[in-house]
Each structure stands twice: as C-alpha cells, then as structure tokens.
C-alpha positions as CSV (number, residue, x, y, z in Angstrom):
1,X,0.0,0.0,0.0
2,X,1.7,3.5,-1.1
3,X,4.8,1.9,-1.4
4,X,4.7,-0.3,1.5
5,X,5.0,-3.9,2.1
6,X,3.5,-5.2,4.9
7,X,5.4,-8.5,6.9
8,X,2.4,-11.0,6.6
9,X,0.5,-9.7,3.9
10,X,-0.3,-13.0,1.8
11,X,-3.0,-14.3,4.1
12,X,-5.2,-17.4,3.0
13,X,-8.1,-15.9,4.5
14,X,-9.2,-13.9,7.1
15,X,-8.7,-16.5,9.8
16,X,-4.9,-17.2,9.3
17,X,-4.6,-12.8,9.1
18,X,-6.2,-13.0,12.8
19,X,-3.9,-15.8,14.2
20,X,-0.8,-13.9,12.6
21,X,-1.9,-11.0,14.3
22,X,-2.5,-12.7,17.9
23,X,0.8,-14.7,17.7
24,X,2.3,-11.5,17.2
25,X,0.8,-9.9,19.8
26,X,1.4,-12.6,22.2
27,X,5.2,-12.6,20.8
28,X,5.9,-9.3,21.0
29,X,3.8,-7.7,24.3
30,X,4.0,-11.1,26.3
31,X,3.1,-9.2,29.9
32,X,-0.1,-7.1,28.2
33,X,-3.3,-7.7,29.3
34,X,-4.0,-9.2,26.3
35,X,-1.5,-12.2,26.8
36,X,-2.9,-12.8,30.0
37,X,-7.0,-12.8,29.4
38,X,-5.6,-15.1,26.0
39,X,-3.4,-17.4,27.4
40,X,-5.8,-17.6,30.8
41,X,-8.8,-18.4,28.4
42,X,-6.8,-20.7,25.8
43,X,-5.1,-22.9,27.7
44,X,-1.9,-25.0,25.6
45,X,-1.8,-22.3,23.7
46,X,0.9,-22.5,20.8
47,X,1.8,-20.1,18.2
48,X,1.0,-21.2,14.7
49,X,3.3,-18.6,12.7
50,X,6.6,-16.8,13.3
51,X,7.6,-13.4,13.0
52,X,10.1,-12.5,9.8
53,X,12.0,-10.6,12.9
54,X,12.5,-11.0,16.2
55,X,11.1,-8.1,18.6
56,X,13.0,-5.3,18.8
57,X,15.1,-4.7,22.2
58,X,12.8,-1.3,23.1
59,X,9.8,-3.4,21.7
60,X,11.1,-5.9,24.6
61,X,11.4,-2.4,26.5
62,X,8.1,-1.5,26.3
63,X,6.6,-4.7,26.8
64,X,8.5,-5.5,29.9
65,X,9.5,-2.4,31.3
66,X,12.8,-3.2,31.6
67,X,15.6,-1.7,29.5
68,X,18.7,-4.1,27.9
69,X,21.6,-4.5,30.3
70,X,23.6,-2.8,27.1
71,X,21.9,0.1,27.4
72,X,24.3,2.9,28.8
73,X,22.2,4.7,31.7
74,X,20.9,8.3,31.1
75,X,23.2,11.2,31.6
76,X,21.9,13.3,34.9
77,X,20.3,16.5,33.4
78,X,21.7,19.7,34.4
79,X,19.4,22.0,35.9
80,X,19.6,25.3,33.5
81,X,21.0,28.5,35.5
82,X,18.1,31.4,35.3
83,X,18.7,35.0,35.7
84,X,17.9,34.6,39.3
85,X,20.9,32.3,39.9
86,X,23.7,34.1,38.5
C-alpha cells in the first residue's frame, strides 16, 4: 500500500490474518493484558506462525518495562541556570 510492504501480507483468509496478528501480539507484548486474558482463556496455547524478525530490544522495553543491560544509563540533566541564579 503506497509503497509499502507489509510483513504478513499473503494471508489465506481472514482466519490465518487473525492468528498472525495474535501470535504477534502474544510474541511481542508477552506481559499485556491481552496475553494474560488469552493465554488464561486458551489454555496449551501455541503459536502457529513466526515473525520475519524478532522483537526489537525497546519493543522488549516497552513490553517488559525493563531496559537491555547494554543500554548505557541516562546522563543526569543539568538543571539550566536562570537569571535569578547568577
């Protein structure tokens, strides 16, 4: 679409294009509400595609909350000087 290629975009039918879309979701945002209510109500779950990629490190981020150990921490911000101060 305008130039675009989606990953996934040769579905079968609509079916396979909703599984895709929950093994992704389930993949990628493992700790989202989602994943729980799914894998609580679907018990012996198991993903019936794979992703082209695997998740990103700050999709992992988001998802978890927790940064990469090889992220370098973030630098302390200096606190600007106003007219006051000087």
């Amino acid at each position: 679409m305008n130039g675009y290629r989606a990953e996934g975009t040769e579905f079968s039918s609509l079916g396979h294009a909703v599984r895709w879309l929950c093994d992704r979701a389930l993949e990628f945002y493992p700790e989202s509400e989602f994943a729980k209510e799914y894998l609580r109500t679907h018990p012996g779950y198991q993903p019936l595609t794979q992703a082209a990629k695997p998740a990103s490190a700050i999709g992992v981020a988001i998802s978890t909350g927790v940064l990469p150990s090889d992220v370098p921490p973030e630098p302390a911000q200096s606190r600007r000087r106003s007219r006051r101060d000087r």
